[in-house]
N, C-alpha and C positions, 0 to 999 in steps of 0.2 A: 527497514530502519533498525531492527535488532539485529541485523547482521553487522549493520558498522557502527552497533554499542550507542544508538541513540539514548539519551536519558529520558525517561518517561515521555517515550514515543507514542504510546496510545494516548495519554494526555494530550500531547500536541495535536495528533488528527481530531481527537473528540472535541477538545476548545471549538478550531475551525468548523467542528460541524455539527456541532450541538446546533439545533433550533435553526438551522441554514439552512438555503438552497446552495446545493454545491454543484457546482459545470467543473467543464472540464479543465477552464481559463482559470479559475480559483485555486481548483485541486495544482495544477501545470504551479502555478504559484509558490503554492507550500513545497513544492518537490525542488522548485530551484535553491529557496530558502535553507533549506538542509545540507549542512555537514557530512556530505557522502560524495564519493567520486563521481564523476561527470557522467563517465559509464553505467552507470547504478540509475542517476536520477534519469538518462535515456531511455531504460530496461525499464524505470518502473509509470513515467510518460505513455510506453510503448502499449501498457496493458488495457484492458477494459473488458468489462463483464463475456464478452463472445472466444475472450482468447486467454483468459486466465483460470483454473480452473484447481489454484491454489494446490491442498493437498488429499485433492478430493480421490483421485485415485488411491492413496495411500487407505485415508480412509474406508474406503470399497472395500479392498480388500482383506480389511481387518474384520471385517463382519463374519460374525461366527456362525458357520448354517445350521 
């Protein structure tokens, strides 16, 4: 959502899920709702905890030994 300049994007996820049960149906919900290319809201549908992995690599790698 900060890639295509949403306005107080974490605002919006936290409303939706403050104190909620969120599925997947909900979440699918708020991603069509959004002001972002069609391509974008597919990519970010497509994700879930086994295949997203954010920028954990990056992270890793910054650790100092």
């Amino acid at each position: 959502m900060r890639r295509y300049n949403i306005d107080n994007a974490y605002e919006k996820l936290k409303k939706l899920s403050r104190g909620q049960k969120i599925n997947k149906e909900i979440l699918h919900n708020f991603i069509e709702q959004l002001d972002i290319p069609d391509d974008a809201k597919s990519r970010l549908k497509e994700l879930n905890p086994s295949n997203y992995l954010g920028n954990a690599e990056i992270q890793a790698k910054s650790i100092k030994k």
